[in-house]
SEDOVO-330679 format. One record per residue (C-alpha): x, y, z; residue in three letters; residue number from 1; chain. Coordinates in pm, 1 decimal. Layout:
// residues N
SITE         px         py         pz   residu   num   chaine
SITE          X          Y          Z      ala   NUM        A
...
***
This chain:
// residues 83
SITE         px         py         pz   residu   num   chaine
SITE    -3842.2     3825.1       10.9      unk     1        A
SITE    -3507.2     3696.6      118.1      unk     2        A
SITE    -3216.3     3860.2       21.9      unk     3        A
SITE    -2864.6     3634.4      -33.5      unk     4        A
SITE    -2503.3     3683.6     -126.0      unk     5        A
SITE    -2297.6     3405.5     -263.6      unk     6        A
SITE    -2007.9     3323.6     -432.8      unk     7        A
SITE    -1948.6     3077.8     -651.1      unk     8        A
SITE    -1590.7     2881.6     -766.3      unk     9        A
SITE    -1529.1     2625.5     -973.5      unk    10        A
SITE    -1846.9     2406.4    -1147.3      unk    11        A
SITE    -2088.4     2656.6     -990.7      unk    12        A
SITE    -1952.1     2957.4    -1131.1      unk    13        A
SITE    -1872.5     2757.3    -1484.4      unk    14        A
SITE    -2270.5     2641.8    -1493.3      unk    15        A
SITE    -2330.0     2987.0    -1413.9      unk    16        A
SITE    -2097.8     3118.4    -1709.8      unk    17        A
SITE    -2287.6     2920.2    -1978.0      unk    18        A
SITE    -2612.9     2961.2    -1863.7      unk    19        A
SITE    -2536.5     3394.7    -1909.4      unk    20        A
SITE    -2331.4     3334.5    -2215.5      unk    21        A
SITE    -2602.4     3098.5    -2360.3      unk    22        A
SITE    -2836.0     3395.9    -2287.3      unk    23        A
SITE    -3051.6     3081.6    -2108.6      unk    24        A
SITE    -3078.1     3360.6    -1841.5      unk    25        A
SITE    -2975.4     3743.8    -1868.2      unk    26        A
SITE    -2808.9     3782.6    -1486.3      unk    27        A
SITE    -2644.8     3558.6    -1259.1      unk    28        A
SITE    -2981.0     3653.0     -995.5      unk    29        A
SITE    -3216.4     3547.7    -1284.7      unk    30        A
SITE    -2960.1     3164.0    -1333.1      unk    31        A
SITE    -3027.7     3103.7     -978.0      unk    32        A
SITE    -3365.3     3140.2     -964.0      unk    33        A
SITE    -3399.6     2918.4    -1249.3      unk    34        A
SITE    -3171.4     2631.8    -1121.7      unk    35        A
SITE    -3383.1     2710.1     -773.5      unk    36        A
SITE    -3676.2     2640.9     -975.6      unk    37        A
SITE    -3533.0     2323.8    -1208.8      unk    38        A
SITE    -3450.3     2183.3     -880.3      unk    39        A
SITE    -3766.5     2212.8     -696.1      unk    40        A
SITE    -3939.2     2067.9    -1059.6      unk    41        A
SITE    -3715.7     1758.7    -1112.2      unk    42        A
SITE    -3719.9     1669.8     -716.4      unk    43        A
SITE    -4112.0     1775.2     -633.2      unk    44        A
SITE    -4114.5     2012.5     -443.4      unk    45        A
SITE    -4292.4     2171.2     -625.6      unk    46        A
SITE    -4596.1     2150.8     -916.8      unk    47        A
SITE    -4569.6     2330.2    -1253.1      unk    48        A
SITE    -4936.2     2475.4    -1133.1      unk    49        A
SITE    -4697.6     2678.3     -843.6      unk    50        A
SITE    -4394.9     2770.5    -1059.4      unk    51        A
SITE    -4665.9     2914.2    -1354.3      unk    52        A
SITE    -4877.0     3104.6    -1106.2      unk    53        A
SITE    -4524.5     3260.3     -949.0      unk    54        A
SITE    -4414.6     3355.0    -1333.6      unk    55        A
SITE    -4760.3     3517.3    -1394.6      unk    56        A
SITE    -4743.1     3728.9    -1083.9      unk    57        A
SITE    -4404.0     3836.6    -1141.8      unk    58        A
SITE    -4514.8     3937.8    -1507.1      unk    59        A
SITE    -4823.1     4109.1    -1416.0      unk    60        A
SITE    -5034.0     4280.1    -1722.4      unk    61        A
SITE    -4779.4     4101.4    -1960.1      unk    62        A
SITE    -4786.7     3746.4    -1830.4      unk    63        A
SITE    -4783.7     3518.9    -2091.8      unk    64        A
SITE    -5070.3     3205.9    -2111.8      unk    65        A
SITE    -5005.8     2914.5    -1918.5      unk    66        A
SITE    -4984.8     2677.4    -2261.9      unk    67        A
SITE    -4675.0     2969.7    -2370.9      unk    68        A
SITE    -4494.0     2913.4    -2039.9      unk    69        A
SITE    -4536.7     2548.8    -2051.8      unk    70        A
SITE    -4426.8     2528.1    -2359.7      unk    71        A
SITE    -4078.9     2780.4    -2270.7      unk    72        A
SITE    -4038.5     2545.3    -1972.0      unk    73        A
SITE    -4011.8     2276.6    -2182.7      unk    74        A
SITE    -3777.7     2415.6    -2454.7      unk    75        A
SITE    -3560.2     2561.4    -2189.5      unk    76        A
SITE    -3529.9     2185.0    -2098.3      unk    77        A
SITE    -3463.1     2042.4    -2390.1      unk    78        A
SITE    -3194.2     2303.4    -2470.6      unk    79        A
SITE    -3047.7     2234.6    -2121.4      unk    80        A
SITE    -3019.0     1864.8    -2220.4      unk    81        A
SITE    -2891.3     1882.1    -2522.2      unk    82        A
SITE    -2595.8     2080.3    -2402.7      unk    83        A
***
């Protein structure tokens, strides 16, 4: 685990903003680890196969199936877009 302080002005901080007030994500921790994630997605870093096995583990007994986080990956994308 790696622990990291930032701060963030100006577009950061607005992208930030909207994603909490959009309740896209409920902290600022939980946006970065998203846009960590969206990044590594749209660039290839990494596979869906990785970023579903990391949501399951971090669920644990209430993971959801792979087909339901697919398909909240995807909506989460299309409401980013649309915005």
């Amino acid at each position: 685990m790696t622990t990291v302080t930032l701060k963030f002005e100006g577009a950061y901080e607005e992208i930030i903003n909207a994603m909490l007030k959009l309740k896209i994500a409920k902290t600022k921790s939980e946006a970065v680890r998203m846009s960590l994630l969206t990044f590594g997605l749209n660039t290839g870093m990494i596979k869906n196969k990785i970023v579903l096995k990391s949501i399951r583990a971090d669920l644990g007994k209430d993971a959801l199936s792979a087909k339901d986080i697919e398909s909240e990956i995807e909506r989460i994308k299309h409401e980013s877009i649309r915005r």
